[in-house]
mmCIF file of the N, C-alpha and C atoms, coordinates in Angstrom:
data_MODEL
# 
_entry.id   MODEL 
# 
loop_
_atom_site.group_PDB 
_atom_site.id 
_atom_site.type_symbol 
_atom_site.label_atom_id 
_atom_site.label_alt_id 
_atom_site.label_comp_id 
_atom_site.label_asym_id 
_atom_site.label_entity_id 
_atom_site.label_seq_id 
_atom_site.pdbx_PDB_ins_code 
_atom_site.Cartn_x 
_atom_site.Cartn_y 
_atom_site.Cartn_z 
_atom_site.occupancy 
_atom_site.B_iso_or_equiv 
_atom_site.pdbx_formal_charge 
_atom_site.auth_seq_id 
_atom_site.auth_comp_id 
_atom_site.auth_asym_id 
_atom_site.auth_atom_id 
_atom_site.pdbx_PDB_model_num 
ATOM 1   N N  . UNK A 1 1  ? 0.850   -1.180 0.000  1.00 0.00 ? 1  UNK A N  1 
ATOM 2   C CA . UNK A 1 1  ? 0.000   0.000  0.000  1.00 0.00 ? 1  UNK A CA 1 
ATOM 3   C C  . UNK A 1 1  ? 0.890   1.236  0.000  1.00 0.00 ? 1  UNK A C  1 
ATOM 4   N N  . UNK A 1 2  ? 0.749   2.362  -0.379 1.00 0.00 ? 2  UNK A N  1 
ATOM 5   C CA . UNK A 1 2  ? 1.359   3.449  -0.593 1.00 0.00 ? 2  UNK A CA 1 
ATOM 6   C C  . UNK A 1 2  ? 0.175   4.521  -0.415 1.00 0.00 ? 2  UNK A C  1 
ATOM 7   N N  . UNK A 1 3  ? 1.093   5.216  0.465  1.00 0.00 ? 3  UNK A N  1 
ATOM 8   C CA . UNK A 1 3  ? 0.015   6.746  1.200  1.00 0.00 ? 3  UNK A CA 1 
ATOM 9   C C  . UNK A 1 3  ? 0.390   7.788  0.920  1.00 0.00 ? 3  UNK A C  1 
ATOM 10  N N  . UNK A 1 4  ? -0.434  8.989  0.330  1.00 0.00 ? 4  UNK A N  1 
ATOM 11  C CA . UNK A 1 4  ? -0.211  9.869  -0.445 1.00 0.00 ? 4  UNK A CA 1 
ATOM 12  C C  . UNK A 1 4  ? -0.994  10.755 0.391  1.00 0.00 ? 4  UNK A C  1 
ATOM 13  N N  . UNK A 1 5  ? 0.054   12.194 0.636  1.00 0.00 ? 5  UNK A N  1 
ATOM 14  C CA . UNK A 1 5  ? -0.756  13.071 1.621  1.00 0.00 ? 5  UNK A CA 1 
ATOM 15  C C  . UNK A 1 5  ? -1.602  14.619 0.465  1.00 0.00 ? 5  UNK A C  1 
ATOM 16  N N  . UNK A 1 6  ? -2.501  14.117 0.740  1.00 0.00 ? 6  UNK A N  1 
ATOM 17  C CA . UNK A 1 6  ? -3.521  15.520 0.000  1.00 0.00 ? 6  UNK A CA 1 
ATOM 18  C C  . UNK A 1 6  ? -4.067  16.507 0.188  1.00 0.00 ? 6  UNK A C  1 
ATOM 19  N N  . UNK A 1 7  ? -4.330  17.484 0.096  1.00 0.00 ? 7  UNK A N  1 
ATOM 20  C CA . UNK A 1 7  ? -5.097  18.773 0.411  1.00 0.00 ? 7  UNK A CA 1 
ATOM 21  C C  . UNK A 1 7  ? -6.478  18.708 -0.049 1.00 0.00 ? 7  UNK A C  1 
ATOM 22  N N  . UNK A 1 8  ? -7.211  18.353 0.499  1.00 0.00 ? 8  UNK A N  1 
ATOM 23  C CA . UNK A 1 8  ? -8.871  18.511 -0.209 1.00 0.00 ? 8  UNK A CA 1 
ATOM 24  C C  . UNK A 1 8  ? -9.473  20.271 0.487  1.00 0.00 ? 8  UNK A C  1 
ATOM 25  N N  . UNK A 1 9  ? -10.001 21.054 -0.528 1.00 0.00 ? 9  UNK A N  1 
ATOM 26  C CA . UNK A 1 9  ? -10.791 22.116 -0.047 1.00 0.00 ? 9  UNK A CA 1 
ATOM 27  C C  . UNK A 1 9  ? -12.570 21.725 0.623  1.00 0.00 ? 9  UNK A C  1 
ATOM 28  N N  . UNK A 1 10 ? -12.691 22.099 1.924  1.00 0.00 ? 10 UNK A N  1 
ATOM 29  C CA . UNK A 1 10 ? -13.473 21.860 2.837  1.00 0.00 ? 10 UNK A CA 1 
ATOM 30  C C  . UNK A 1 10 ? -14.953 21.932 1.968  1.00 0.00 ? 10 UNK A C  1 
ATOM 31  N N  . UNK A 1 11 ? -15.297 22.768 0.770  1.00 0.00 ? 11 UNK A N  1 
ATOM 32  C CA . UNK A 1 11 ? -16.610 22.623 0.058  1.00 0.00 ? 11 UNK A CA 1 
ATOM 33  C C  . UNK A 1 11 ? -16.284 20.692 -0.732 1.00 0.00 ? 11 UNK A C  1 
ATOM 34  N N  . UNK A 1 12 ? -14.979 20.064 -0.792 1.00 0.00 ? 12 UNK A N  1 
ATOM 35  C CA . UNK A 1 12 ? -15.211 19.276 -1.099 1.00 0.00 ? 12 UNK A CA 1 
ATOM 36  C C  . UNK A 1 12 ? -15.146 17.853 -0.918 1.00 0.00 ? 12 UNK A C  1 
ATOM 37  N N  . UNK A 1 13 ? -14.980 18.249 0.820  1.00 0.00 ? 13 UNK A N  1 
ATOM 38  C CA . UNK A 1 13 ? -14.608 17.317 1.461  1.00 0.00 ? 13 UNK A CA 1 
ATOM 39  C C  . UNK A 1 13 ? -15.611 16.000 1.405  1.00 0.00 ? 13 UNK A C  1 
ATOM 40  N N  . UNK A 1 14 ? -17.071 16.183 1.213  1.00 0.00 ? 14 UNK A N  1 
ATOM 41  C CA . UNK A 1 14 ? -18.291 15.094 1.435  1.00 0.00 ? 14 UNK A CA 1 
ATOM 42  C C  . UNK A 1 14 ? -17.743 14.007 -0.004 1.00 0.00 ? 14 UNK A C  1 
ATOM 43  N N  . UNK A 1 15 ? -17.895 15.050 -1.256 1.00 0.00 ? 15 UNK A N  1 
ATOM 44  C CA . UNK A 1 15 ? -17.822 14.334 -2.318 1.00 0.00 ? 15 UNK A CA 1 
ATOM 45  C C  . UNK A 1 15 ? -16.288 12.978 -2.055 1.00 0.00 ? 15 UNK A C  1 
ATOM 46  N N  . UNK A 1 16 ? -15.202 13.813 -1.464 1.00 0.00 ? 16 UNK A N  1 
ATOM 47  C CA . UNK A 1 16 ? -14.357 13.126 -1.512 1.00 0.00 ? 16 UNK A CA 1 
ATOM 48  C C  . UNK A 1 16 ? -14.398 11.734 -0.653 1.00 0.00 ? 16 UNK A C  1 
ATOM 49  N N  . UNK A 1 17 ? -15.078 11.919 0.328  1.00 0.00 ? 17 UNK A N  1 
ATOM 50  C CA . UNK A 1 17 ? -14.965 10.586 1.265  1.00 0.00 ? 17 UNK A CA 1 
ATOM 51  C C  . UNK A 1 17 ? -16.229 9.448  0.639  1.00 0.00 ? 17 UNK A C  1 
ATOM 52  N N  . UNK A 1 18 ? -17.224 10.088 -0.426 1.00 0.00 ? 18 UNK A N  1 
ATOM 53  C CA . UNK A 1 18 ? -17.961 9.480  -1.392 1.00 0.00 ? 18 UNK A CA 1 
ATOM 54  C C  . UNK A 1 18 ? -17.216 8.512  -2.169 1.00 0.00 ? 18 UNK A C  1 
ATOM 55  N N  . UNK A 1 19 ? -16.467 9.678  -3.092 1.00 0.00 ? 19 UNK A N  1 
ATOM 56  C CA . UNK A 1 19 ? -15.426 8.721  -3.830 1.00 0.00 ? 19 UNK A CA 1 
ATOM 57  C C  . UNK A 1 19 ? -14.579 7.675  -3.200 1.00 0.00 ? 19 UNK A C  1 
ATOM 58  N N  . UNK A 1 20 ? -14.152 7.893  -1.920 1.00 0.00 ? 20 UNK A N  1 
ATOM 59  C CA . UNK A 1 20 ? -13.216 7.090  -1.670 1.00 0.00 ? 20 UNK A CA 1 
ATOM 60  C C  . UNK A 1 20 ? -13.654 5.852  -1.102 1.00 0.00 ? 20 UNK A C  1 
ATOM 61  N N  . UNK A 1 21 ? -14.914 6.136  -0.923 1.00 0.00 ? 21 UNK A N  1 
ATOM 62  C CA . UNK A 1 21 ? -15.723 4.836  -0.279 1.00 0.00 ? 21 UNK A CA 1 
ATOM 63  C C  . UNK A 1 21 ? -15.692 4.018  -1.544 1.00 0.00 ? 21 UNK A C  1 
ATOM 64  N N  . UNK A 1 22 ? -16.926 4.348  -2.559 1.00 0.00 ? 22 UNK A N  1 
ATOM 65  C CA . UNK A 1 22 ? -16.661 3.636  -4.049 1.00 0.00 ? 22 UNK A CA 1 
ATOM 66  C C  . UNK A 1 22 ? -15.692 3.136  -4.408 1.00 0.00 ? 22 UNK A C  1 
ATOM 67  N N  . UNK A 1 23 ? -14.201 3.463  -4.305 1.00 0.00 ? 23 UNK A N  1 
ATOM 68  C CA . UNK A 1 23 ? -13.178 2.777  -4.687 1.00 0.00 ? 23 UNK A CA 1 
ATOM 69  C C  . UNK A 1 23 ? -12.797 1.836  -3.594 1.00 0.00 ? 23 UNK A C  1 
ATOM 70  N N  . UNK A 1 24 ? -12.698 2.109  -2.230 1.00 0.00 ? 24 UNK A N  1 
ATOM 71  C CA . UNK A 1 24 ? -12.363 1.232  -1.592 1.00 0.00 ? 24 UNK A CA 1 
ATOM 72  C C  . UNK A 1 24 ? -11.323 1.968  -0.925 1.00 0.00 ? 24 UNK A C  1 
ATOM 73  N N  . UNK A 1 25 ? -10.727 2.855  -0.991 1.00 0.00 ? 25 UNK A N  1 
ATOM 74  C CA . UNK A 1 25 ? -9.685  3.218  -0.362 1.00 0.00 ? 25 UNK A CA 1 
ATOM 75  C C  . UNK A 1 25 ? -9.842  3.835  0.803  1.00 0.00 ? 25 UNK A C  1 
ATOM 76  N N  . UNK A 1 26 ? -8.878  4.249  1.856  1.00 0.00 ? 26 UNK A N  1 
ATOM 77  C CA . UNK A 1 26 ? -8.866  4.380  3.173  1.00 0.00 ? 26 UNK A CA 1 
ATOM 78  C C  . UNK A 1 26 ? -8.423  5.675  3.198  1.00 0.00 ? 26 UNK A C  1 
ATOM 79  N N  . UNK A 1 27 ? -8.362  6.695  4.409  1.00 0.00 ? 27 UNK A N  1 
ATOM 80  C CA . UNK A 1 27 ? -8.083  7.704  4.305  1.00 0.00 ? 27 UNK A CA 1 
ATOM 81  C C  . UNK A 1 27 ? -8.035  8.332  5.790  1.00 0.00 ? 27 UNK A C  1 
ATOM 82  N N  . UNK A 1 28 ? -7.145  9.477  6.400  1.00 0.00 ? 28 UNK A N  1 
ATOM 83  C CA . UNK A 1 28 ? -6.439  9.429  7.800  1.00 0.00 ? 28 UNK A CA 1 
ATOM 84  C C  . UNK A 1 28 ? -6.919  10.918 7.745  1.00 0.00 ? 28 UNK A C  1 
ATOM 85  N N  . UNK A 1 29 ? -7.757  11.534 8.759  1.00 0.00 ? 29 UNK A N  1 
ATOM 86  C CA . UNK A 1 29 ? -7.953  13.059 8.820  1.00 0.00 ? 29 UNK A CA 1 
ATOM 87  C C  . UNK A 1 29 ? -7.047  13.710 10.012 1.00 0.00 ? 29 UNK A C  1 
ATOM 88  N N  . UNK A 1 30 ? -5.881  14.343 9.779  1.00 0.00 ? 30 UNK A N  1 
ATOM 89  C CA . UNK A 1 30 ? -4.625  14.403 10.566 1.00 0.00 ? 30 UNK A CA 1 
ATOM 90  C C  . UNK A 1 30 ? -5.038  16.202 11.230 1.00 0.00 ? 30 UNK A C  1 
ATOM 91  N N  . UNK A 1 31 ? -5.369  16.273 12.201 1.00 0.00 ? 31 UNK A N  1 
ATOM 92  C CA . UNK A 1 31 ? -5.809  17.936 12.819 1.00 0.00 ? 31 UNK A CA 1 
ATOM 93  C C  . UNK A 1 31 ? -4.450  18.543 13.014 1.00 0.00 ? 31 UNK A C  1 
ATOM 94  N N  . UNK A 1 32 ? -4.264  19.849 11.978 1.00 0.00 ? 32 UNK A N  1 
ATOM 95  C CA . UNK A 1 32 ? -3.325  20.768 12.915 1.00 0.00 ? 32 UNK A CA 1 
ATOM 96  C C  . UNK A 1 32 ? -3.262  21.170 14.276 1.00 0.00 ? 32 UNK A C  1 
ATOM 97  N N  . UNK A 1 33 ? -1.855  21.278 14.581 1.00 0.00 ? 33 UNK A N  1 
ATOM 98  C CA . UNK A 1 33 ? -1.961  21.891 15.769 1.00 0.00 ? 33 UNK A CA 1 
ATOM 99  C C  . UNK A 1 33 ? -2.934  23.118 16.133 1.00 0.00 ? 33 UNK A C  1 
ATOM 100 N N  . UNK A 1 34 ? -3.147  23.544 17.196 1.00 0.00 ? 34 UNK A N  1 
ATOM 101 C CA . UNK A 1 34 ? -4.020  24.357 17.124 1.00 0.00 ? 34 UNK A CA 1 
ATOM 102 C C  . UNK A 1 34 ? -4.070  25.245 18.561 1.00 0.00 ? 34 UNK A C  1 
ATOM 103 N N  . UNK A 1 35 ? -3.934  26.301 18.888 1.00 0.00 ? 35 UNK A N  1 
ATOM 104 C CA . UNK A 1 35 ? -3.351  27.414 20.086 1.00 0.00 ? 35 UNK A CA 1 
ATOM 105 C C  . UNK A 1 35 ? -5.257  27.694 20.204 1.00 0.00 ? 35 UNK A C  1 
ATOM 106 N N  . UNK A 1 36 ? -5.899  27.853 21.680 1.00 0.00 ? 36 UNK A N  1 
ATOM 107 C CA . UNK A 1 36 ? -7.127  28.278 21.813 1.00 0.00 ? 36 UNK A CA 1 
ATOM 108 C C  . UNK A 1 36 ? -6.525  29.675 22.863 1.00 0.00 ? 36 UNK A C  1 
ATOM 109 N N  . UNK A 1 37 ? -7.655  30.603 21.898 1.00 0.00 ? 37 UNK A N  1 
ATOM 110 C CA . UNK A 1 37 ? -7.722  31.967 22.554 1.00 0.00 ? 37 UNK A CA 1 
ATOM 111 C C  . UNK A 1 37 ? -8.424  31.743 23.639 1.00 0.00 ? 37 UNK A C  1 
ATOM 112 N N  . UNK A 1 38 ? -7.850  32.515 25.061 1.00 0.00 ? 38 UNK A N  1 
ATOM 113 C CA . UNK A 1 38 ? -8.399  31.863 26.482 1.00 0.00 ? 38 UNK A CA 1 
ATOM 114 C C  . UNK A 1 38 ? -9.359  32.898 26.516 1.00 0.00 ? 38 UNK A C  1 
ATOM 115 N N  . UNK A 1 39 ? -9.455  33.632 25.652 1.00 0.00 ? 39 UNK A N  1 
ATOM 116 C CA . UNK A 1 39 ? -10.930 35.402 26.014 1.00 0.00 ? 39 UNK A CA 1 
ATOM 117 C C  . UNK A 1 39 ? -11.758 34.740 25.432 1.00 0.00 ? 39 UNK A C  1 
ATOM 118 N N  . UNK A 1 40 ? -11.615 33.717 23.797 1.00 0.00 ? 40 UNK A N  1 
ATOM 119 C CA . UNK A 1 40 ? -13.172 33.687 23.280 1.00 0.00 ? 40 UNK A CA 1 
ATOM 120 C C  . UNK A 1 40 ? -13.421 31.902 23.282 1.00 0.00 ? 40 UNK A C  1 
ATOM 121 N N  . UNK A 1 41 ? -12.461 31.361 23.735 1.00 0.00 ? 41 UNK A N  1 
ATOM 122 C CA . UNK A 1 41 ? -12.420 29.947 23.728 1.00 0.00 ? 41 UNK A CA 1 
ATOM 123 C C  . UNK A 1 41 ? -12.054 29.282 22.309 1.00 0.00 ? 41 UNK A C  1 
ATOM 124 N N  . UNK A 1 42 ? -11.902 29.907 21.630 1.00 0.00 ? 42 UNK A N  1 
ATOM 125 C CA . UNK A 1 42 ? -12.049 29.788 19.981 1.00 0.00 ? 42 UNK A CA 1 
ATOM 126 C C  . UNK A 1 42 ? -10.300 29.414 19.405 1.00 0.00 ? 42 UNK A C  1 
ATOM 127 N N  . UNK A 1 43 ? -10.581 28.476 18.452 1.00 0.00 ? 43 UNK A N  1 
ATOM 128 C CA . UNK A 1 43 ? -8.832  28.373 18.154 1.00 0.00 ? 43 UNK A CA 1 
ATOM 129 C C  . UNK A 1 43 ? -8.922  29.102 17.342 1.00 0.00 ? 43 UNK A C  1 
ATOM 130 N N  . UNK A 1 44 ? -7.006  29.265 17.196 1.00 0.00 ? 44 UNK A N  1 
ATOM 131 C CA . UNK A 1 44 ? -6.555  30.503 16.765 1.00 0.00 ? 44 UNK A CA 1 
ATOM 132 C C  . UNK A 1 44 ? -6.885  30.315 15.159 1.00 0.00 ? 44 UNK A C  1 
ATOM 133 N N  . UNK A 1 45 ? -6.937  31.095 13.791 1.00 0.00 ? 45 UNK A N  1 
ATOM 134 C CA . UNK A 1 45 ? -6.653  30.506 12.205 1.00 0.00 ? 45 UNK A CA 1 
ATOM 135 C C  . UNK A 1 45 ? -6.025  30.480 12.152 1.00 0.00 ? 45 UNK A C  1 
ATOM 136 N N  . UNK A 1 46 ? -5.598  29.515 10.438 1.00 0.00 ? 46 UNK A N  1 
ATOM 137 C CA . UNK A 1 46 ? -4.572  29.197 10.095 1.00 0.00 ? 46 UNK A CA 1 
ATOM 138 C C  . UNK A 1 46 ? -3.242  30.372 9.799  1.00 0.00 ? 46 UNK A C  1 
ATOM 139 N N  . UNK A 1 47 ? -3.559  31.316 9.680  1.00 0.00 ? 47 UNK A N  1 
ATOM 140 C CA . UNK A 1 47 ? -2.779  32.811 9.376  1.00 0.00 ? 47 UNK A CA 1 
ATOM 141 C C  . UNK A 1 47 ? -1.967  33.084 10.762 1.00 0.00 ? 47 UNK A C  1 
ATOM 142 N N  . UNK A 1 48 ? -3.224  33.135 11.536 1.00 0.00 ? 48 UNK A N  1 
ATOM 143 C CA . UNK A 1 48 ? -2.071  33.372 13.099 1.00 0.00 ? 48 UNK A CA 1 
ATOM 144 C C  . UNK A 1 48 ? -1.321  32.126 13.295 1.00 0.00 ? 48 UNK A C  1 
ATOM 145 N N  . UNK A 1 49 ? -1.887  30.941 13.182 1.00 0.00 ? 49 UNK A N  1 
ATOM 146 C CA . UNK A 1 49 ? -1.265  30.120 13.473 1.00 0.00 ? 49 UNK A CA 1 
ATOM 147 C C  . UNK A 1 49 ? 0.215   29.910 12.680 1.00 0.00 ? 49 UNK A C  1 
ATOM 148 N N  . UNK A 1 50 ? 0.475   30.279 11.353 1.00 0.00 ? 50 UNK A N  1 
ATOM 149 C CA . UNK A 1 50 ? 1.637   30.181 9.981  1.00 0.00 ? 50 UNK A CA 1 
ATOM 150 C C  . UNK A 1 50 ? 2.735   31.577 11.262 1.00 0.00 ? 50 UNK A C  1 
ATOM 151 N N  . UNK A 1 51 ? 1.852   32.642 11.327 1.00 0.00 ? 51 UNK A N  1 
ATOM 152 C CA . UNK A 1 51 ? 2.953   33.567 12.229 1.00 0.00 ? 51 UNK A CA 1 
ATOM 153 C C  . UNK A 1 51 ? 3.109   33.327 13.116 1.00 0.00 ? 51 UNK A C  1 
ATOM 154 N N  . UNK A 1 52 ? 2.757   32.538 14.441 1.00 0.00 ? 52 UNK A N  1 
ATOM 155 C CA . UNK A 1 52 ? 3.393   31.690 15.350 1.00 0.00 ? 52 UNK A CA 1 
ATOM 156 C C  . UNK A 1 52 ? 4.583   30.953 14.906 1.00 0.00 ? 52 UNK A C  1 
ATOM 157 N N  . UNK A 1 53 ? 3.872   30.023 14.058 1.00 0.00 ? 53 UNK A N  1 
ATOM 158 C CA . UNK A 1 53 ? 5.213   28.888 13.744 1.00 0.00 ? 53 UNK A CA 1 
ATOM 159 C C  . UNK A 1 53 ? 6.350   29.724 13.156 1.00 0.00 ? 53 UNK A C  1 
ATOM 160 N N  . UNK A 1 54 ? 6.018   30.674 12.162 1.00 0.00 ? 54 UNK A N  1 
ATOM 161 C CA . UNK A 1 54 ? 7.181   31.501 11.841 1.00 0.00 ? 54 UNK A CA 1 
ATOM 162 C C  . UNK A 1 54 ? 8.256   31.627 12.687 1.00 0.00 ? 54 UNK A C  1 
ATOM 163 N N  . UNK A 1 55 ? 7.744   32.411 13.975 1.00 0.00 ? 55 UNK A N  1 
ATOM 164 C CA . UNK A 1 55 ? 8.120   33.183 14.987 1.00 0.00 ? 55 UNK A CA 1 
ATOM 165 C C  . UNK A 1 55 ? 9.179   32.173 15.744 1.00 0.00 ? 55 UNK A C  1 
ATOM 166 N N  . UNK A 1 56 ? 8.430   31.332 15.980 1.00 0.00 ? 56 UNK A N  1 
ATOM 167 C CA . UNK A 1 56 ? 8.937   30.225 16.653 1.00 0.00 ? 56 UNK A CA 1 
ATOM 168 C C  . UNK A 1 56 ? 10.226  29.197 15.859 1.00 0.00 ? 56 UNK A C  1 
ATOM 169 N N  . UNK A 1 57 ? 10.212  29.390 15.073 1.00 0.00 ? 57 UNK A N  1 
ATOM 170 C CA . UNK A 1 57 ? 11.292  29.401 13.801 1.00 0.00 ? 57 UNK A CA 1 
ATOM 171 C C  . UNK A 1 57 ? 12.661  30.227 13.513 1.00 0.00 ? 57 UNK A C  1 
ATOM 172 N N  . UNK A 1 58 ? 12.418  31.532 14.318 1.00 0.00 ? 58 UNK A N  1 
ATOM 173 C CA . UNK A 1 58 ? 12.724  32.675 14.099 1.00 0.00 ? 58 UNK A CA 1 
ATOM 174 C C  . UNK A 1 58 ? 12.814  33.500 12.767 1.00 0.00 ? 58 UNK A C  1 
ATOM 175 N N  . UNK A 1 59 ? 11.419  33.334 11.366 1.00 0.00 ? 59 UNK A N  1 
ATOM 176 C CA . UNK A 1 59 ? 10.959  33.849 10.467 1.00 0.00 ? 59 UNK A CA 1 
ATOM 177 C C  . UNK A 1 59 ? 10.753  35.185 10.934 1.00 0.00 ? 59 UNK A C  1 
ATOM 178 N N  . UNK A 1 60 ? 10.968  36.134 9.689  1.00 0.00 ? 60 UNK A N  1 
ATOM 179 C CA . UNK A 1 60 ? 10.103  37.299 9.365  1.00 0.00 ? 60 UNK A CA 1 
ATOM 180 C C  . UNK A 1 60 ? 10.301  38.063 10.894 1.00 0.00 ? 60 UNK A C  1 
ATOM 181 N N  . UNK A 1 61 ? 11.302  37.885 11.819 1.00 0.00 ? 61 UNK A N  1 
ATOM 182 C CA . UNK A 1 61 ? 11.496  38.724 12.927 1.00 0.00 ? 61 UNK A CA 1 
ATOM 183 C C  . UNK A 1 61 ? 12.181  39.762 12.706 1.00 0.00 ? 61 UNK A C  1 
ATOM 184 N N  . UNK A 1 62 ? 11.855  40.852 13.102 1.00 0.00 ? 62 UNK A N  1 
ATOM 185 C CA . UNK A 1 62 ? 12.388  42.302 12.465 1.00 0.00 ? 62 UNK A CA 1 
ATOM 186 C C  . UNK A 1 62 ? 12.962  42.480 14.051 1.00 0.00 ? 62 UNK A C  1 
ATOM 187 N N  . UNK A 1 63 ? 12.781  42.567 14.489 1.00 0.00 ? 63 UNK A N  1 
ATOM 188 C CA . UNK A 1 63 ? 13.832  43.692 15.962 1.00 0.00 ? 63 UNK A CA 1 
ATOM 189 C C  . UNK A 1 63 ? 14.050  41.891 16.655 1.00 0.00 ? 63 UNK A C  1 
ATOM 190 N N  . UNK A 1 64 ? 15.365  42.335 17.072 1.00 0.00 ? 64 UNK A N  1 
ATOM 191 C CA . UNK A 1 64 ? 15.995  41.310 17.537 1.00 0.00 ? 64 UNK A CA 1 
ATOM 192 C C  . UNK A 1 64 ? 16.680  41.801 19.230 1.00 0.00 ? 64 UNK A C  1 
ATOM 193 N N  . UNK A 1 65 ? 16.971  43.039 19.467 1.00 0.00 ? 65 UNK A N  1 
ATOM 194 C CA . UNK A 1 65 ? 17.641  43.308 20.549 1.00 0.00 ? 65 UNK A CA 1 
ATOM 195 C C  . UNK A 1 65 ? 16.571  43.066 21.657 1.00 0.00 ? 65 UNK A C  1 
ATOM 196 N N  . UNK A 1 66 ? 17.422  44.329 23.089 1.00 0.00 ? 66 UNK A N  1 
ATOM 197 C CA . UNK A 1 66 ? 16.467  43.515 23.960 1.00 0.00 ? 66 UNK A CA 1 
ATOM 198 C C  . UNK A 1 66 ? 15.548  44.480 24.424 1.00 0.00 ? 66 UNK A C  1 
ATOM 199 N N  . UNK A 1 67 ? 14.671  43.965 25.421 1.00 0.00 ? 67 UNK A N  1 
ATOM 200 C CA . UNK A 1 67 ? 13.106  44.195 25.739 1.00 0.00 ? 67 UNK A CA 1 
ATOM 201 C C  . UNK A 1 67 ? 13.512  45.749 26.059 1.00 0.00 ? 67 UNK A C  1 
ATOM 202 N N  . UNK A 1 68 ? 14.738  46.087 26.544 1.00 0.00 ? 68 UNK A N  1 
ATOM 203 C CA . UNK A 1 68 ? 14.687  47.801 26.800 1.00 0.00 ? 68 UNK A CA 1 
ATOM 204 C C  . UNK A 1 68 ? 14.924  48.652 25.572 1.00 0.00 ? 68 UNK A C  1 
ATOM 205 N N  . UNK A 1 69 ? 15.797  48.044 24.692 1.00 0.00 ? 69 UNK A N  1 
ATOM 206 C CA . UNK A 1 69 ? 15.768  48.523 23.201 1.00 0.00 ? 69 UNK A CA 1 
ATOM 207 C C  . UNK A 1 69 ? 14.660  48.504 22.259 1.00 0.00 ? 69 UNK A C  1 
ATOM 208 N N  . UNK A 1 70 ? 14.012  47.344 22.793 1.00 0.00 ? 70 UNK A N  1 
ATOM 209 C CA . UNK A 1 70 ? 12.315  47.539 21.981 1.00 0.00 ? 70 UNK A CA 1 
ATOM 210 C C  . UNK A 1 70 ? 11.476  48.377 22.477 1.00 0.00 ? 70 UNK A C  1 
ATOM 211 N N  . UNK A 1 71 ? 11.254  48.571 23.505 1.00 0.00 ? 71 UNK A N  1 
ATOM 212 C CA . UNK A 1 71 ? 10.774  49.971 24.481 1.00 0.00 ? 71 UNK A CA 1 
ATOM 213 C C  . UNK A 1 71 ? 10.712  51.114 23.374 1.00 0.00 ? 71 UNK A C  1 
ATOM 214 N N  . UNK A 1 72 ? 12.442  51.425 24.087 1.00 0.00 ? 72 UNK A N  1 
ATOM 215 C CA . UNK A 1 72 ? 12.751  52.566 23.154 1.00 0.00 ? 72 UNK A CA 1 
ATOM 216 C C  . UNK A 1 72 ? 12.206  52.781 21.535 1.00 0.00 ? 72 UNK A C  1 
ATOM 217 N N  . UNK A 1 73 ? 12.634  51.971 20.976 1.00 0.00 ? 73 UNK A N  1 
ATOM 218 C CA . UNK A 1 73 ? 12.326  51.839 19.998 1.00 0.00 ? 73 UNK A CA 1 
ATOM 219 C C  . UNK A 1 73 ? 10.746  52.028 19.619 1.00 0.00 ? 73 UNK A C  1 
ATOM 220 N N  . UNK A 1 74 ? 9.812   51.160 20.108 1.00 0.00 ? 74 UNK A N  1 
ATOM 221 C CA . UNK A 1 74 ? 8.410   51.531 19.984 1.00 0.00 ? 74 UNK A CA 1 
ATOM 222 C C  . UNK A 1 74 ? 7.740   52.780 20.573 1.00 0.00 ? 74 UNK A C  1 
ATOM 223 N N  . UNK A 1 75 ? 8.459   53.659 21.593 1.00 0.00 ? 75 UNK A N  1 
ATOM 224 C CA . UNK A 1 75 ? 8.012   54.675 22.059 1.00 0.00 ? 75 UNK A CA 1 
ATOM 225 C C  . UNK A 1 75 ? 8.507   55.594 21.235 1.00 0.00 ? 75 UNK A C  1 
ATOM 226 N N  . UNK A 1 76 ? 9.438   55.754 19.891 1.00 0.00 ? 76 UNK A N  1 
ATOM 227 C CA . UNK A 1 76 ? 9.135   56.239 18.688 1.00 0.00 ? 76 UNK A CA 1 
ATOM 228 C C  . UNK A 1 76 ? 8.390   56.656 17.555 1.00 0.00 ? 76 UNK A C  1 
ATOM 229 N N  . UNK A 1 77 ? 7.497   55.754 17.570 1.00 0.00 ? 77 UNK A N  1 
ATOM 230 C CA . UNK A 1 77 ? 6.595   55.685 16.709 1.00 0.00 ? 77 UNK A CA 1 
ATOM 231 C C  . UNK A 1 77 ? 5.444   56.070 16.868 1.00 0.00 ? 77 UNK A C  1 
# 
């Protein structure tokens, strides 16, 4: 057997588990990680979630010094 990981868009998710029944094949629904906002109970989207992982990566980080230089710095603007 050989497993092939896919992207299905969520308007077409019914049809797909249709098809896959008809053929016979099997199929694994794998949940992203997922951060819940503690104000609305609600998980975070996929957008905040891509700039987390960024972050956490150290992507797309613009100021790097420290918490008293960012101070400064934001009390600039």
């Amino acid at each position: 057997m050989t497993s092939i990981t896919i992207n299905i868009p969520n308007k077409e998710v019914g049809f797909f588990k249709k098809m896959m029944e008809k053929l016979g094949w099997t199929y694994q629904v794998i949940e992203k990680p997922r951060l819940i906002d503690p104000e609305t109970g609600k998980s975070l989207n996929d957008k905040t979630m891509r700039v987390i992982e960024d972050a956490r990566n150290d992507k797309g980080i613009e100021f790097t010094g420290t918490v008293n230089e960012f101070k400064r710095w934001a009390e600039t603007l």
